[in-house]
N, C-alpha and C positions, 0 to 999 in steps of 0.2 A: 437508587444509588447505593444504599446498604447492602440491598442482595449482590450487587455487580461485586464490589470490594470485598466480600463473604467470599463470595467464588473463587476469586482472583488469590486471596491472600489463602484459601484452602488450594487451587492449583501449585500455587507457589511452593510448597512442600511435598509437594504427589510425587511420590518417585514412578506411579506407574504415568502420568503425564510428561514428565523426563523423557521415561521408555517410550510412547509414542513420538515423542517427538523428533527422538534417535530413528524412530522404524519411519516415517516421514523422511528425515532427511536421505537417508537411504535410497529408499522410492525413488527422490526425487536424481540420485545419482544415479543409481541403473538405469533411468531415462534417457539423462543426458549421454552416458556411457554407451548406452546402445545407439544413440542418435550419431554420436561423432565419428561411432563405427559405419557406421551405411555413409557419414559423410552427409548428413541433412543439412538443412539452413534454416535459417533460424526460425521460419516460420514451421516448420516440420519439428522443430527441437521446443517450440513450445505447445506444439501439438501433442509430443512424447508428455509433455510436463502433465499437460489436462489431462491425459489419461491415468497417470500414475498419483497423482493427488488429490482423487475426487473420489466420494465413497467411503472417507472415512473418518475415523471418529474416538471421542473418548469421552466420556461423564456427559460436561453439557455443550459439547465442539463437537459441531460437524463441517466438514471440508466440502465443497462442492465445486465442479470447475465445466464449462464449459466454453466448446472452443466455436466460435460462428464465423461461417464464410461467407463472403460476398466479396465486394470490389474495395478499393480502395478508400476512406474518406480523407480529404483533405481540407484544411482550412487556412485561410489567410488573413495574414498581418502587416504590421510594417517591422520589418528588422534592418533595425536604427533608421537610414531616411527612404530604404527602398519597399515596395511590398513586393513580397514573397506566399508562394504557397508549399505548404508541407503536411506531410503524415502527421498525428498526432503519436501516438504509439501502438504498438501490437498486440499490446499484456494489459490487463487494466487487475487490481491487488484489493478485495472489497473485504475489509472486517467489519463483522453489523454484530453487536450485542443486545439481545431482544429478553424482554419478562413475555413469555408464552409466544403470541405474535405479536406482541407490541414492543416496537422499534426504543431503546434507550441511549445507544451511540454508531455511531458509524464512522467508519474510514477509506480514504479511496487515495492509491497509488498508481499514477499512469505511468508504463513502463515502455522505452524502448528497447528491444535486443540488440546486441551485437557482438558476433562471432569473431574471436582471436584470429587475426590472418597477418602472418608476418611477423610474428613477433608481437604485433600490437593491436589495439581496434581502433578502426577508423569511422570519427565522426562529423556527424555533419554538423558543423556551426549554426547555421541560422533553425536548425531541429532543436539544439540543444540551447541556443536564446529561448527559444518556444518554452521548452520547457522547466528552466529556469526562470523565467522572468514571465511568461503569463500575458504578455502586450493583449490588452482586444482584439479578436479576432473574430472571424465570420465565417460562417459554410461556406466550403465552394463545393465538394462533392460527398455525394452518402449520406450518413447519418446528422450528420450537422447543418444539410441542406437548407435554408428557409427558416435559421434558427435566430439569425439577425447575432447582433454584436452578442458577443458574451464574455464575460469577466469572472475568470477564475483568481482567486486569488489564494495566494500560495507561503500561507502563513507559517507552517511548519519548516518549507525550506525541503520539505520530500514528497509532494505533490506531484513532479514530475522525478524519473532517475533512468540508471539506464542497468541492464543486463547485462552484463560484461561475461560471456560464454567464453570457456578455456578446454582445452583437449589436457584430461582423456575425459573430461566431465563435470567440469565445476562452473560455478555462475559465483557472480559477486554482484553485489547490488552499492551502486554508489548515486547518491542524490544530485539533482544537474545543478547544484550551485559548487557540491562538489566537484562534480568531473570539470565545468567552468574550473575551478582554479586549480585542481592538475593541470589541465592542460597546460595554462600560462600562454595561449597565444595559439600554439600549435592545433593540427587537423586528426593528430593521432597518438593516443594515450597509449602509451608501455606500462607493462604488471611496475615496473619501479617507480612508475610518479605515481602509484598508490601510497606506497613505502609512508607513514606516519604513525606517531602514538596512537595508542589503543584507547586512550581516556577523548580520542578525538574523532572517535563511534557515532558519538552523540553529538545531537546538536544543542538539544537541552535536557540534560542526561536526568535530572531529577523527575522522581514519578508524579505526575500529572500536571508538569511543568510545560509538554510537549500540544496543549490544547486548551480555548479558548473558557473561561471559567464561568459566562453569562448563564449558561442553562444548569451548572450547578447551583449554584450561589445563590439561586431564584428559589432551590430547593433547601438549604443551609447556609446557617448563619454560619462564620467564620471560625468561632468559637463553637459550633455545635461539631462544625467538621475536626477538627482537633481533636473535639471528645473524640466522636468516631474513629480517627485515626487510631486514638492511644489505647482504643479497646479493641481494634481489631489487632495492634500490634501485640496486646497481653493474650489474646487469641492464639498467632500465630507462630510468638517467638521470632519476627521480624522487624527490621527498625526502621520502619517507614516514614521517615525523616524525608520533608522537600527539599532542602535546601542540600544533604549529602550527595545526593545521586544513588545511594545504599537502601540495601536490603529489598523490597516486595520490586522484580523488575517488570511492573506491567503498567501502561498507559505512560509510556515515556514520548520518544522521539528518534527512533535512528533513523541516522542519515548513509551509512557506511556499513554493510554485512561484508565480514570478509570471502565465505563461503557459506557454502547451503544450509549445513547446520545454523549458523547464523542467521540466515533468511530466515529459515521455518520456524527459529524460536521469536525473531522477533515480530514476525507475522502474526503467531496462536497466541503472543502475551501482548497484542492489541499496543503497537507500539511502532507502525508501520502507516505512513501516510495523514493527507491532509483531513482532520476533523470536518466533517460536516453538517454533522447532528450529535447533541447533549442534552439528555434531559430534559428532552420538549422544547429543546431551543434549537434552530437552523441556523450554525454557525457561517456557511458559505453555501450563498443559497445558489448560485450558477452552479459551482459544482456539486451542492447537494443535488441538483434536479438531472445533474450528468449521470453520478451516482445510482442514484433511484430507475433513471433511463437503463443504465444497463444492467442493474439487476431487472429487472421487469424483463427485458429481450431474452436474458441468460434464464427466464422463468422458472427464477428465488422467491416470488411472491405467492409461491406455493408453502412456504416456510415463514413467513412473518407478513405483515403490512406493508405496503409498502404505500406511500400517498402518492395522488396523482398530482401533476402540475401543467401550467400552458406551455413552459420554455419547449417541452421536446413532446405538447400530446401529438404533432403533426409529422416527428420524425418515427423516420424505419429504421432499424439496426440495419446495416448494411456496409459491412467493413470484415477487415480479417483479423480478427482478435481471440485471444484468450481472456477469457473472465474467471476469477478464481475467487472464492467467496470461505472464510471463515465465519461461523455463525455462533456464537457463543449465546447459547438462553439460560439464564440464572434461574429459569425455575423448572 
């Protein structure tokens, strides 16, 4: 836990980690830019993304992305009194911080795309209950085949979100409890039911406010962490206060990027997606074992440990996805 927060409160002043960060969001603009040019869809436009954000690197971050094809996977629920079947999503968003190869947190973002047409993008309801709301659900095709019920649960409130793609190039990333209440009812979201204050980014905007506290706390007394706090802060000249929302911006909770810059910062400052592992603890063990499933397929286990589990030893990867993997190793 010391080294992690070392790291983190030493990134937090890097101006050359700034600078990557600016040459990343870049990247990830002449992607989309060239993509809207040929006129791709979205599975082509996240295909541009894997190619342009994998490979690269700064101190102790490496970016890794791989895109896998196969067929479609679907699974089914009940949404409200009917059952339905639907895509889960296209993008899956993995940040794993490791001591050498051993695993100390992880995070995972399941994303769907959708391409600006008309003015607006249009979504599908009972996709975006799915990923809002998490109901039990079951395989019906592909990777989730034979996986029996599984319960995600969707603590953070950005477990599921969606891609929101704009011409000449930009993505916005909003969370599906978000786009749920832009909408208000309606089947298709316009850039102006985004239109809110900026302090309403976050959903629990203080640092380490955004994830479950069991597998620290096992590690630190309450008062030890305090100390640690106040000496990391005489460290860095940062006022890493929980209760402000200020100073060290890493291990929070966004819910809302406006643009890519946005994304890419809060993706590499570990602050993206639902916690699934802390500190020796399995905070959300369905989705830890989803997690761990698709780094394994995107074969990340070449880079840290990864453990094995029953939920998915008998599943194949077999779906049309990007996986995109920040890995941050503190030593």
């Amino acid at each position: 836990m010391r080294q992690l927060l070392q790291t983190l409160t030493s990134l937090a002043t890097d101006t050359a980690f700034a600078t990557f960060q600016n040459e990343l969001a870049h990247c990830g603009y002449a992607a989309l830019g060239q993509g809207y040019v040929a006129s791709d869809n979205e599975v082509a436009l996240v295909t541009r993304l894997v190619n342009a954000l994998t490979q690269k690197g700064h101190g102790p971050i490496r970016l890794s992305a791989k895109k896998i094809h196969g067929s479609r996977s679907y699974v089914e629920f009940n949404y409200m009194d009917k059952p339905v079947t639907k895509e889960l999503g296209d993008m899956a968003i993995l940040t794993v911080a490791t001591r050498g190869r051993q695993r100390l947190f992880q995070r995972l973002c399941i994303i769907q795309n959708k391409k600006q047409s008309s003015g607006g993008w249009a979504v599908d309801l009972e996709q975006l209950y799915l990923l809002k709301n998490f109901p039990t659900f079951t395989g019906n095709k592909g990777m989730f085949k034979n996986c029996g019920d599984l319960v995600f649960r969707n603590t953070t409130g950005c477990l599921g979100a969606f891609g929101l793609l704009q011409p000449p190039g930009e993505m916005i990333m909003a969370s599906a409890p978000l786009v749920t209440e832009c909408l208000r009812g309606k089947n298709t979201l316009a850039p102006s039911d985004l239109s809110f204050p900026g302090d309403h980014q976050r959903d629990l905007a203080a640092p380490f406010a955004g994830w479950a506290f069991p597998g620290l706390l096992r590690h630190f007394h309450p008062k030890d962490f305090m100390f640690l706090l106040e000496e990391l802060w005489h460290d860095s000249g940062l006022p890493l206060g929980l209760t402000t929302g200020q100073g060290m911006p890493f291990l929070g909770n966004l819910v809302f990027m406006r643009d890519m810059h946005d994304f890419i910062r809060g993706w590499t400052q570990l602050n993206l997606g639902e916690v699934t592992f802390a500190f020796g603890e399995t905070t959300n063990p369905h989705v830890e074992a989803f997690a761990n499933f698709l780094a394994r397929s995107a074969g990340f286990n070449e880079m840290f440990d990864i453990p094995a589990d029953d939920l998915f030893a008998s599943a194949e990867f077999d779906n049309e996805m990007g996986i995109f993997l920040m890995h941050l190793n503190v030593e």
